[in-house]
N, C-alpha and C positions, 0 to 999 in steps of 0.2 A: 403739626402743633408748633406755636412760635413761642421759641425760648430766649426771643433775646429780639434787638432794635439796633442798625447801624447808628452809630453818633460819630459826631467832630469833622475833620476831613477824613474823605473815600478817594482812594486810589485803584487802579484798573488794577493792579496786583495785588492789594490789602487794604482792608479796612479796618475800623475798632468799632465795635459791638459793645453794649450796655445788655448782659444776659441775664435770665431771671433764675440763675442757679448756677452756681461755678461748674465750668465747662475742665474737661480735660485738654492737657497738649498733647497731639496725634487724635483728637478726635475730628471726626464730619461732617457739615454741617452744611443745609442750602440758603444761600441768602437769593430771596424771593425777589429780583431785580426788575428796573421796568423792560427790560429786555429780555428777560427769559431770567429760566433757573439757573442760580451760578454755583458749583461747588466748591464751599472752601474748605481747606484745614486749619482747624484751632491751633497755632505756633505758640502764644504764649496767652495767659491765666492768670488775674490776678483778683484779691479779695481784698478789701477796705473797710471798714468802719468808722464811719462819724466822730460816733462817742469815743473810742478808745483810739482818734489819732490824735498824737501831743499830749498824750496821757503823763505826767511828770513823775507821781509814786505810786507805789502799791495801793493806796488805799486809796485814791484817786482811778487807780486801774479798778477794786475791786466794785466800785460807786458806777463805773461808766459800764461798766458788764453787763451791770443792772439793768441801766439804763437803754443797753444797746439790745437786751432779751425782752424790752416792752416794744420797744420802737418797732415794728414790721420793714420798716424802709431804712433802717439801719446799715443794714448790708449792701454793699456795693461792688457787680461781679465783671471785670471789665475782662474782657479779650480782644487779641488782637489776629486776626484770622487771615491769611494767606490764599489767594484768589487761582484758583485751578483750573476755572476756564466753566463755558457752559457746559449743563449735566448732557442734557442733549446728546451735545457732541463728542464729548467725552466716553457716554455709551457705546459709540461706533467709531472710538480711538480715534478722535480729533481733539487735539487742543486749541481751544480758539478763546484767548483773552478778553474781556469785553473791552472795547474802544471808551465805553463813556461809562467811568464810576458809579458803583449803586448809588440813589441818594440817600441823606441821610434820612432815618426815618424808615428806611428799607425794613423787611420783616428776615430775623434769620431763625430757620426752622431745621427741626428733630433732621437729617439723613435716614431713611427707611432703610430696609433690606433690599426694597427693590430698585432704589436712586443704586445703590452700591453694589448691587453682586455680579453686574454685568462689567463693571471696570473693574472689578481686583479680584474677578474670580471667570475668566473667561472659558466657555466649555471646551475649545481647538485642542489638539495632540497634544501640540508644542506647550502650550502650558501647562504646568503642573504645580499641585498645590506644597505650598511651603509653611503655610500654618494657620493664621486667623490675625484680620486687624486685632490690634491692640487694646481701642477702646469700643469699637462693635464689632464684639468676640463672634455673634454668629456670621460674620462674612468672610469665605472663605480667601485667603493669600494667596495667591498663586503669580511664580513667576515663566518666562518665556525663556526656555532651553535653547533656542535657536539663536535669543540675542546673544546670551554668557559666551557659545562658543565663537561666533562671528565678532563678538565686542570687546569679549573679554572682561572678566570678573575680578574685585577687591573683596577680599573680607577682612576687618581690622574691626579690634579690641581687645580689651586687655583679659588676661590669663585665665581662664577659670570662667569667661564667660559667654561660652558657647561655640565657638569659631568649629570645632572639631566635629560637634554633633552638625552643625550647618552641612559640612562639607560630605559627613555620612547619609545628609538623608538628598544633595543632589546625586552621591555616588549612587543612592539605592533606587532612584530615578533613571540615573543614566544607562544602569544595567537591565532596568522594565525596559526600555526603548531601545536595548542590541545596543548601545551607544558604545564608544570607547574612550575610557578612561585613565590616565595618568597620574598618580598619586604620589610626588617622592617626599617622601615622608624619614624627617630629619629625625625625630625622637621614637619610634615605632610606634605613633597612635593608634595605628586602623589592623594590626594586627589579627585583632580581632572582630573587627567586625563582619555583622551577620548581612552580608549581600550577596544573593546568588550570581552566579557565572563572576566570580571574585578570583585574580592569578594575584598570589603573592610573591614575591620575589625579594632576595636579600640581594643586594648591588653588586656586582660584578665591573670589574676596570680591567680592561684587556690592553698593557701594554701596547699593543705590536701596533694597534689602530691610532696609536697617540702621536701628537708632533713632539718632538724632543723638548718644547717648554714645556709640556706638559704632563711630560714624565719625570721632568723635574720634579714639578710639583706633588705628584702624586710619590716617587720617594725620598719626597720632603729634601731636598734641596734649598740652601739660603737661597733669595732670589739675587741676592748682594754679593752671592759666590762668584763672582765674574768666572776665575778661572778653573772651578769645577763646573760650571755650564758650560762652557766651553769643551771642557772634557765630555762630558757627558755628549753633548751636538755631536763631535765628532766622530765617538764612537758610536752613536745611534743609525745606524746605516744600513739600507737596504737591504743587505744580507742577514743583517741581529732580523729583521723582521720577516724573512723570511726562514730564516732556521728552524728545524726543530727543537734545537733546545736554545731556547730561548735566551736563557739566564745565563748559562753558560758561556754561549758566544759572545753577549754582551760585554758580560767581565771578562774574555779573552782579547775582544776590540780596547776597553777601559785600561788594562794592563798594558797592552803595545804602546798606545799612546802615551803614557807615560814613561815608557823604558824608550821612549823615540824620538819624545819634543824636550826638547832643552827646559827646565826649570818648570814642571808638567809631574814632575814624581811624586812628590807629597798630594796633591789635585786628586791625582789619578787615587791614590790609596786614600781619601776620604771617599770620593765617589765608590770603592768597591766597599768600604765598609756601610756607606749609604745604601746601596743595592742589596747587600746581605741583610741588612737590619731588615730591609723591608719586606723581602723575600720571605723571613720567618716571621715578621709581625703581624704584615698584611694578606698571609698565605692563602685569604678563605677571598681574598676581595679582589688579590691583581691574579687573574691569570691569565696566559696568553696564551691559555690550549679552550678557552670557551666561544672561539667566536667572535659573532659581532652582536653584547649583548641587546642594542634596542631589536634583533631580534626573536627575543623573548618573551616581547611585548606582546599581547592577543590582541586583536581584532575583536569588537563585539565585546569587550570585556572591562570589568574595573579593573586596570592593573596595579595594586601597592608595589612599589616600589623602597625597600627599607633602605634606606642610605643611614642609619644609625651608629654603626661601626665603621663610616669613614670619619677621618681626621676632617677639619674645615677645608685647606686644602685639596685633598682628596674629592671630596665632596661637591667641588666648586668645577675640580675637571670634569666631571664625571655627567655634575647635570649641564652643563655647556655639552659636552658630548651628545649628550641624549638631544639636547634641544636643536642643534644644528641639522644632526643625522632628521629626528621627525621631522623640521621644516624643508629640507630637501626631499624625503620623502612624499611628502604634500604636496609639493612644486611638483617632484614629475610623475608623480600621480595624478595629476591634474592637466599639467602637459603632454602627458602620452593620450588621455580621454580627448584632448583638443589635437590631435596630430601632430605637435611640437617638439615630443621628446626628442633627445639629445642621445640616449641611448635606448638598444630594441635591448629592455627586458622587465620583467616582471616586476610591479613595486606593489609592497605588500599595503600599506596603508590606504586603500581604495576610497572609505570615509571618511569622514571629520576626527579629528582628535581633539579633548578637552585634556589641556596640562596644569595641574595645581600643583606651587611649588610652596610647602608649606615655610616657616620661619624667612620669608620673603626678604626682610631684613638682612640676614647675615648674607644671602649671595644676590641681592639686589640692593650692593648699597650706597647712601649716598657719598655723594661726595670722592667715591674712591672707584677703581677701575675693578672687573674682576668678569672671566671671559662669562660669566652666565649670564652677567646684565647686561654683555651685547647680544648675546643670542636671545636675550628675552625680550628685550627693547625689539630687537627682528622680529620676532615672531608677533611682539604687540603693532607694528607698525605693516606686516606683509599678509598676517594670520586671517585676516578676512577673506581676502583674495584665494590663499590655498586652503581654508579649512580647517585652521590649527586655531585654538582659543586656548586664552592662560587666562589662571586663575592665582592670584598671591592672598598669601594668607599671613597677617601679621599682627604681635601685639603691638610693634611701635612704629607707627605711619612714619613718626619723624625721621627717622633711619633709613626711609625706602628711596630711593630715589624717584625725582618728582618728575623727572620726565616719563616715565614708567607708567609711574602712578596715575598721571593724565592721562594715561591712554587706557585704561580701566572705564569701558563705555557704562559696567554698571557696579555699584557699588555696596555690601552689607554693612550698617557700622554699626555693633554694640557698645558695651557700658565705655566711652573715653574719655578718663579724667583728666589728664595732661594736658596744659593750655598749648603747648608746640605741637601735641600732636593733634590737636581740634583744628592749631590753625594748619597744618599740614592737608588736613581732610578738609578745611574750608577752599585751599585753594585748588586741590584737586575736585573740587565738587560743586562747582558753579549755581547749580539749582538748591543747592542745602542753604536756608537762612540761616542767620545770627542768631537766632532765637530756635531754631531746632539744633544746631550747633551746641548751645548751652545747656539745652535738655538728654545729652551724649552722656551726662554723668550720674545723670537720674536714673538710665536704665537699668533692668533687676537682670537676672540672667536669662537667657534666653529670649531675649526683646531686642529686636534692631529695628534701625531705618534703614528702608529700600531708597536708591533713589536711582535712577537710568535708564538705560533703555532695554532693560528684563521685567521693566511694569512698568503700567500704563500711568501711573502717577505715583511722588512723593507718598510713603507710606511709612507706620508703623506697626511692626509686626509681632507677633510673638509666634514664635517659630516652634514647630512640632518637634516633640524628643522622639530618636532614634530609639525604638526599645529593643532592648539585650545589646546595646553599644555600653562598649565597655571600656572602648576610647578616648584618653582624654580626660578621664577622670582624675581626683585629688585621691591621691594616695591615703588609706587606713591607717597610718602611725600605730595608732593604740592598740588597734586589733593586730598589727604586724608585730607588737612587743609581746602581746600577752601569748601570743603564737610562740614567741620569742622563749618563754620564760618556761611555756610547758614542754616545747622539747626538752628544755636546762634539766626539767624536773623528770622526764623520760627517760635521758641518758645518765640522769643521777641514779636512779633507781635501778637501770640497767646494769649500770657499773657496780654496784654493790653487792648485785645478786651474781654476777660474774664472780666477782672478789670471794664473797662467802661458799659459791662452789668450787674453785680453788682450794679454799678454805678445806669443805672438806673431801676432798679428793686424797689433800697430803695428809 
């Protein structure tokens, strides 16, 4: 069915379309070229009217209404549509631009279900479905698991709209496929979610495995302390790591050194009150009798990871930690299968790993140094080769660092109202126009744009809700007060009846 006519100048990328009914932005459409069928997306929509443009007042406005509800040609539906390549080719995952512009005059017609279900809904493993175009609800979304972990994934937007349910329903995927999963999860969202072969785990930081800066950090140490870093390095020493008692020996190395080095004694006695705080603050998170926690991690499994209860700090060694340990582990897991390894023994991570490190922001940030955004930038820059694929997840692109960010081969972006953080995602996303860029702030919840190389083309989506996820949700207020008020009124009535048997007791 033709719903519309190319006009004005046509470009092998976009053209502008005269439509006989306002078109949606994310919708699909074929324009019928002299070289075959081309598929485009509707990027921007616009409506006009004759009589009521230059309209001066009201009563001028109410005359032209009139006039514009007799006129049938009154209406003026222009779009401008974005050139995909032939449908064709497109079906058997080729993009091929046409060389010579539709002309004008071209016919642009409805997208069926069957131009469409073979490019955004392929039958293979590896894809799986994420939810349904946008504006043709019945064709099925589906993205390619195989790119996210080889390319590495982006999900950005802002708070409350959606990012958490996204990330539950690739985990609920990656556990149907044996996959394995990394989840370190800054505010405890996925606590509860309902994924089978699901390991939770609250964070563990094992001293004895740390370099001495980074035991600093972890019990919070200025990093400005020159001379209590110093304290600390010296007494961190082969022996504190190999002792049984851990804590102990360390404050016995911490203490010498100060009764030993000249102007070291005051140093020495902040670091042992540094040590003590942390030892009873952090008692559930540093322990140096667990091991080596990445291996706690399953195989074959989603594993949540709670980093909730570490400090930022804390938080910042812990997942550098993780990240360095997996990408080594993938190297020579990888190298022992090619006869290369470096050492004869067993490495547990035999498959791919998918790492999403949620509030991507605070330990990938810009402009500032912090050891997880070199181990992350590693792992975005080496992660193909050995199998490891990250996934960042944030509300404020602006914040992420951009070289990072570039290296996110595929990207989710819902509701983006901030014009730094559209232009952040403009420059990290080369194939996103100007005109879907601006439609970032129109999205409703649960709607994003695809765009890379986990689909086969630019897409809008609306993405399937995780049901019984309970992650991530807006907290009850009201219903948490009135809760509130009736225990008040439970322990009041409690208390009385208490009091009056008292009462008559005496």
């Amino acid at each position: 069915m033709t719903i519309g006519v190319v006009i004005g100048e046509s470009k092998p990328t976009e053209v502008t379309a005269q439509s006989s009914k306002p078109l949606s932005v994310g919708e699909y459409v074929i324009i019928d070229s002299q070289d075959g069928k081309i598929l485009g997306l509707v990027e921007k929509s616009a409506i006009s009217s004759e009589a009521l443009t230059n309209v001066r007042n009201f009563d001028e406005a109410i005359e032209s209404k009139e006039v514009a509800e007799i006129n049938s040609r009154d209406k003026n539906y222009k779009v401008k549509i974005g050139i995909l390549g032939f449908l064709d080719k497109l079906q058997k995952g080729h993009v091929i631009i046409p060389a010579v512009p539709p002309l004008p005059g071209t016919s642009v017609l409805e997208a069926t279900q069957q131009d469409l279900a073979m490019i955004f809904g392929p039958a293979s493993k590896e894809w799986i479905r994420i939810g349904a175009l946008l504006r043709n609800a019945s064709i099925e979304a589906r993205i390619n698991i195989n790119k996210i972990v080889s390319r590495h994934l982006a999900i950005l937007a802002m708070t409350g709209m959606g990012k958490s349910n996204l990330v539950s329903l690739i985990a609920k995927h990656v556990a149907s496929l044996n996959g394995t999963l990394v989840i370190f999860d800054y505010h405890n969202d996925y606590e509860n979610l309902d994924v089978s072969k699901m390991n939770y785990m609250v964070a563990k930081i094992n001293p004895r495995l740390l370099p001495a800066d980074k035991l600093a950090e972890v019990i919070e140490l200025r990093e400005n302390a020159d001379k209590q870093q110093r304290v600390l390095r010296e007494s961190f020493t082969e022996s504190v790591k190999q002792s049984k008692e851990f804590w102990a020996t360390l404050e016995e190395n911490v203490a010498l050194f100060g009764r030993t080095t000249k102007g070291y004694a005051d140093s020495a006695s902040r670091v042992l009150d540094k040590i003590d705080d942390a030892k009873h603050r952090f008692s559930d998170i540093l322990d140096p009798d667990c091991g080596d926690p990445v291996d706690l991690i399953k195989e074959g499994r989603v594993n949540i990871l709670n980093i909730a209860e570490l400090s930022e700090r804390q938080a910042n060694a812990g997942l550098s930690y993780y990240l360095q340990e997996l990408l080594q582990q993938r190297k020579e897991s990888v190298w022992e299968r090619k006869g290369k390894a470096t050492h004869k023994r067993s490495y547990k991570f035999l498959a791919p790993i998918f790492v999403i490190i949620e509030e991507a922001h605070v330990f990938i940030p810009k402009g500032e140094h912090t050891d997880t955004k070199y181990w992350a930038s590693k792992v975005a820059r080496e992660g193909r080769k050995f199998g490891i694929g990250l996934g960042v997840v944030s509300q404020r692109p602006r914040n992420i660092d951009p070289n990072v960010l570039s290296q996110m081969g595929s990207l989710a972006i819902m509701k983006i109202v901030q014009d730094d953080d559209q232009q952040q995602i403009a420059s990290a996303a080369e194939s996103l126009s100007k005109d879907l860029i601006l439609q970032l702030s129109s999205l409703n919840i649960g709607d994003a744009v695809f765009i890379g190389q986990w689909v086969n083309l630019p897409s809008i989506v609306h993405i399937d809700e995780v049901k019984g996820k309970r992650s991530g949700s807006d907290l009850d207020a009201v219903s948490e007060w009135n809760q509130t008020d009736k225990f008040k009124d439970i322990a009041k009535e409690t208390t009385q009846r208490l009091i009056q048997k008292d009462l008559l007791l005496d």
